[in-house]
N, C-alpha and C positions, 0 to 999 in steps of 0.2 A: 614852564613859562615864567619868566620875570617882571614883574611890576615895577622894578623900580627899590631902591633901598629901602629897607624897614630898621627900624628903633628895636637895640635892646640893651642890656642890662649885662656889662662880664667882668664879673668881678667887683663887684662896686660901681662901677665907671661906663658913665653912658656909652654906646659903641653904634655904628652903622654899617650895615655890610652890604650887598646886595641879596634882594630875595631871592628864595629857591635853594639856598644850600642848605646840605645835612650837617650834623654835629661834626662829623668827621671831616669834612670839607672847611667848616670853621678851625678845627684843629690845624689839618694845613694849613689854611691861610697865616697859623702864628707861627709855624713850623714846629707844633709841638708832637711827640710820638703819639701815637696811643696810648700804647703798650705801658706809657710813664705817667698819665695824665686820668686823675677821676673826672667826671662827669658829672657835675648835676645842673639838672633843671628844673626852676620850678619847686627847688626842695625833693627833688627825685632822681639818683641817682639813674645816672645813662648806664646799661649797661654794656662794655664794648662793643660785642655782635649786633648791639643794636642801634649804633652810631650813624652809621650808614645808612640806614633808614628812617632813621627820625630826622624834621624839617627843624631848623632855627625859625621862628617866627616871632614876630613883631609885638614886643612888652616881654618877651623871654628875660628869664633874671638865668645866666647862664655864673656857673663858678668853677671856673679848673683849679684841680690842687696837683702840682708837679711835682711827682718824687725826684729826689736826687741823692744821688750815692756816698757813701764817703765812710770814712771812720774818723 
């Protein structure tokens, strides 16, 4: 069930989404992989399998760090 958009925190920069999504769900929304992408929240790193089940909620301070390849 959704209430309505909640306030959080990604990357520095205030952000609004709509309530009820998972971390993973957030990740889509920016098109980022998982698979490429740390997780933390709250100062607590997400662990991938557990993406998907954990809720974004409102005052979260979320931070993605993106790997990218190269030499």
């Amino acid at each position: 069930m959704t209430t309505g958009p909640i306030q959080f925190t990604l990357n520095g920069e205030p952000r609004e989404l709509p309530d009820g999504l998972t971390l993973l769900q957030l990740l889509e929304h920016f098109a980022l992989d998982p698979r490429a992408v740390v997780v933390e929240r709250n100062r607590e790193i997400v662990r991938r399998p557990a993406l998907a089940e954990t809720p974004l909620k409102a005052g979260d301070t979320i931070e993605l760090v993106h790997f990218v390849g190269g030499g």
